[in-house]
N, C-alpha and C positions, 0 to 999 in steps of 0.2 A: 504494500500500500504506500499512497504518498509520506505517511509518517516515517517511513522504515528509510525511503532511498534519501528523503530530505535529513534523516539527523546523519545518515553516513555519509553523507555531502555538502553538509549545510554552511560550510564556507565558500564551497564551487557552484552553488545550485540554488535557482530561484525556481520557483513554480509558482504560477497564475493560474488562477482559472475565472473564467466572465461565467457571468448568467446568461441564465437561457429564459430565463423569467422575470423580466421587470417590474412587473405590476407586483408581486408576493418576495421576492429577494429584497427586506429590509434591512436597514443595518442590522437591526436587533435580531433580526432573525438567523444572518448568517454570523452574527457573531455568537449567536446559541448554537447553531450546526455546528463552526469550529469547536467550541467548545465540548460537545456530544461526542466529539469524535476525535478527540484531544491534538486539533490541528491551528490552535490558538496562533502559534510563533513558526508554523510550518510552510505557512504557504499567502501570498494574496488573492483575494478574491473581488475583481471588481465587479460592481456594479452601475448601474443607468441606467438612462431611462431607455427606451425601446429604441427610437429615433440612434442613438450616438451607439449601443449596442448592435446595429443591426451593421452595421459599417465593419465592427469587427468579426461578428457570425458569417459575413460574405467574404473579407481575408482570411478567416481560416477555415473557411468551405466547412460551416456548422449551419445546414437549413434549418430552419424552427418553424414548426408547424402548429396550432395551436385549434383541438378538435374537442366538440362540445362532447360532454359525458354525461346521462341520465342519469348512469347509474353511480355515478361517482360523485354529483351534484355537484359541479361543476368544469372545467377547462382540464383536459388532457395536454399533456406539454409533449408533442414528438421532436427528438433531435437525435443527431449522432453526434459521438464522445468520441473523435478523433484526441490524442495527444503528439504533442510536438517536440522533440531533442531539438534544440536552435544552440549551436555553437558560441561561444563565445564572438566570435566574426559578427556573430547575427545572420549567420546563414542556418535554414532548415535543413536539418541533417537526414532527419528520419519522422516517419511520420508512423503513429502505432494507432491501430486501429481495436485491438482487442488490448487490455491491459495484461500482459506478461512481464511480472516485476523483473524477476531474472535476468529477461534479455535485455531490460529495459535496464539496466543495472549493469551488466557487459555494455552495451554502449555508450553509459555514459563514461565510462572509465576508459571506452576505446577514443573519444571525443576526449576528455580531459588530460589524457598521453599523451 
């Protein structure tokens, strides 16, 4: 998980993550998820509004789709969870489609050599 590769890199290694949900990611709220899931000092998480969000879901090819649910009473949120190795350069190294800590974990060490 992110808490594992962030404390055994946490001098070489930022991780981001945006919302995928504007309206319901408040501060308060995601600063109760980090904490739920003891990711407090791990990682950032931006958020905005939908408008300045959506600029970033289109760079990094995150479609969001947003479908009504009866039976859930309310907004179904679809996306895909791509993640990104981005070098020190600022170039996209790798792009992970399923999360596999291990491999994910060899390259960052192959990328940090």
């Amino acid at each position: 998980n992110f808490k594992k590769i962030r404390n055994e890199y946490k001098d070489e290694l930022n991780i981001i993550i945006f919302s995928i949900d504007p309206v319901n990611d408040t501060q308060l709220q995601v600063k109760n998820l980090l904490k739920k899931y003891e990711l407090n000092n791990s990682l950032d998480y931006l958020i905005a509004d939908k408008y300045d969000l959506k600029v970033i879901w289109e760079h990094f090819y995150v479609p969001v789709a947003y479908v009504q649910s009866k039976s859930l009473k309310g907004n179904l949120i679809l996306h895909s969870i791509p993640a990104y190795l981005i070098s020190n350069q600022n170039k996209f190294t790798l792009i992970y489609t399923e999360f596999d800590i291990d491999s994910i974990k060899v390259d960052i060490k192959n990328i940090l050599n």
